[in-house]
C-alpha positions in Angstrom: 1.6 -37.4 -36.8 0.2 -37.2 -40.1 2.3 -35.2 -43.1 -0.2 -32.0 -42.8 0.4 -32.0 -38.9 4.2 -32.2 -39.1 4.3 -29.4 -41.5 2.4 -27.1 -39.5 4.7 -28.3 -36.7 7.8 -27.6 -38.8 6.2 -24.1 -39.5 5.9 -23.2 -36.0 8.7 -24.6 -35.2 10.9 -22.3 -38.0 8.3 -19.2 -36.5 9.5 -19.1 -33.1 13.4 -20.4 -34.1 13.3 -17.0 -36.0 11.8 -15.2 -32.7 14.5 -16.4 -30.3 17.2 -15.9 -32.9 17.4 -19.3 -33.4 17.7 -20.9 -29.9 16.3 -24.1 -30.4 15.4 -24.7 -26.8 13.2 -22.0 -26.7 11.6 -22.6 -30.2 11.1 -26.1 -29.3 9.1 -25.3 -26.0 6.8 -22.6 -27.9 6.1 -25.2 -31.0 5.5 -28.2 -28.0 8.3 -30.6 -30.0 10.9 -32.0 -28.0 14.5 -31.4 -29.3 15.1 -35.1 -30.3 12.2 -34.4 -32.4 13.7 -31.2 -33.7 17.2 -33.1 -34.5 15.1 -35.6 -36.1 13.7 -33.2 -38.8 16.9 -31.7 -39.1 17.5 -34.7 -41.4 14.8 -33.5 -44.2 17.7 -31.0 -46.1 14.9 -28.2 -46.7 13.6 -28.0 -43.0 17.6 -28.3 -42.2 18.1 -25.2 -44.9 15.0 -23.0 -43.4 17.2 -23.7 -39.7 20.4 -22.2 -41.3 18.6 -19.2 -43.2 17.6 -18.6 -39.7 20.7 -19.0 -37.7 22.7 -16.9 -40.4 20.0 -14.2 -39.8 21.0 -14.5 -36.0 24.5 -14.1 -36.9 24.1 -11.0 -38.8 22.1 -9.4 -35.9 25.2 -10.3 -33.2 27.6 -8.7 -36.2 25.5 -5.9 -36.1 25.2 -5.4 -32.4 28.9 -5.8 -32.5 29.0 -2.8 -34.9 27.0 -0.6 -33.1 29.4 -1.5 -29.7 32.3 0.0 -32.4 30.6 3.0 -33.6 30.1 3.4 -29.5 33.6 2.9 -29.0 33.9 0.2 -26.9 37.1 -1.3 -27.0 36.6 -4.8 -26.6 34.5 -4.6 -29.4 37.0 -3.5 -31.5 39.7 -5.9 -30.3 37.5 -8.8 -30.8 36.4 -7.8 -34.3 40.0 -7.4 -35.2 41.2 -10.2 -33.8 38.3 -12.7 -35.6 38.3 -10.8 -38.7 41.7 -9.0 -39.0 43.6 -11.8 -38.7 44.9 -11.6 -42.3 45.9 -8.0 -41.3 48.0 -9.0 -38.3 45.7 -8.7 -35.8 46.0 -12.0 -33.7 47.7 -13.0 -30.6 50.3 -15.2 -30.9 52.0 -17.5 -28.8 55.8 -18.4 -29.3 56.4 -22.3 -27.9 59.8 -23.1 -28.0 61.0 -26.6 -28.3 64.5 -28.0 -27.8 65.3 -31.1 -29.9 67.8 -33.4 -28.9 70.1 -35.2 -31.1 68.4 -38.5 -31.9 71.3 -40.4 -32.8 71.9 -41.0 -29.1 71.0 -43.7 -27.3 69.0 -43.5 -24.5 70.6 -46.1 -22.5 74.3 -45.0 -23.4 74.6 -43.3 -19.7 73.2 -46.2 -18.0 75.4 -48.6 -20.2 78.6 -46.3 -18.7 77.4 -46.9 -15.2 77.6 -50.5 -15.5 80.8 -50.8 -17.0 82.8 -48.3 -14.6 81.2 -50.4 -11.8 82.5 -53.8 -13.4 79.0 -54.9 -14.0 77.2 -53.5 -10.7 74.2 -50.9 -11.2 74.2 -48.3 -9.7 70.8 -47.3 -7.7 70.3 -44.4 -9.2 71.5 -42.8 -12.5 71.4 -39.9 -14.2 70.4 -39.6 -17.5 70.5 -36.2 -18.8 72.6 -33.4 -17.5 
């Protein structure tokens, strides 16, 4: 593919990535790349930088359809939005996981140690090592 080619290729490419709100899949079909080739120019730091202008478009369309399902007032809209962006407000879901933490100054094999000796060196078959 020669230079001129590949940027009219990269062109279309960045065209329909902005049309399908940057679904590369899609964009990749309509410009007739494959996506290895698409990953491959995502190398080259300005095509890369034309990709992200477009995805960040795509993101502020989603943040505005998430808006508009506020102003509707839907409520999962709302929750979401406060729960990815209210955070530092208070809005998040938290989860309490208790732990216990034993003393680790005991040794493990104390019990089994015990065992032994009140046996007068038998084992017994089966021990119990925590109560």
């Amino acid at each position: 593919m020669t230079n001129k080619t590949k940027h009219i290729k990269e062109d279309a490419v960045i065209e329909a990535l902005t049309k399908s709100l940057g679904i590369v899949t899609s964009a990749c079909k309509q410009a007739g790349i494959s996506r290895y080739t698409f990953y491959e120019w995502m190398k080259d730091p300005d095509f890369k930088k034309r990709v992200d202008d477009i995805s960040n478009v795509a993101l502020d369309f989603a943040e505005s359809k998430l808006h508009k399902l506020i102003d509707d007032g839907v409520p999962s809209a709302t929750i979401f939005y406060l729960k990815t962006k209210g955070k530092q407000r208070g809005y998040v879901e938290r989860q309490e996981i208790e732990q216990k933490i034993y003393d680790t100054n005991i040794d493990p094999f104390e019990k089994i140690r015990e065992n032994i000796d009140a046996t007068n060196g038998k084992a017994k078959r089966s021990v119990k090592l925590s109560d």
